[in-house]
N, C-alpha and C positions, 0 to 999 in steps of 0.2 A: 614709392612702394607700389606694388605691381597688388593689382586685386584680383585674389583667387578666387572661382565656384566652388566651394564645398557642400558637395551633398549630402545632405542629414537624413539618414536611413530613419522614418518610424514608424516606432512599433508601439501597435494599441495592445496591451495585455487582457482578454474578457476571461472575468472569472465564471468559470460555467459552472451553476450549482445546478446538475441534473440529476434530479431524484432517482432516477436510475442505474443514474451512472453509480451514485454516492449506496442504492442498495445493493446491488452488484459486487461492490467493494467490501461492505460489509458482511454479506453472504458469503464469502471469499477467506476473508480474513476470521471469521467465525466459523468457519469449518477447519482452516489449522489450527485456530484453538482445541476444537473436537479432537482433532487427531494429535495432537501434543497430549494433552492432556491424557485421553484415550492410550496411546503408549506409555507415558509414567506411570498408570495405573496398572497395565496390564506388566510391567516390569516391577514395579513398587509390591504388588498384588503376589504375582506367577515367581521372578527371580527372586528376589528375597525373602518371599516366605519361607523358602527351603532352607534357611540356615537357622 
């Protein structure tokens, strides 16, 4: 039986918890809320009150 080289690729996975990165994200993701919200209300508020 013939002996083959196999190369094993690896990979180190670092979890980066960067405070910035992670407020960044939530700054981000808290202003679609803002503005989700902000349009239901201005359509819940403005288009359905007329009926």
């Amino acid at each position: 039986m013939a002996h083959r080289d196999i190369d094993v690729e690896e990979r180190h996975i670092e979890q980066k918890s960067d405070s910035s990165l992670v407020a960044s994200t939530f700054i981000k993701y808290a202003a679609y809320l803002i503005i989700f919200f902000g349009a239901l209300y201005f359509i819940v508020h403005y288009v359905f009150d007329k009926f």
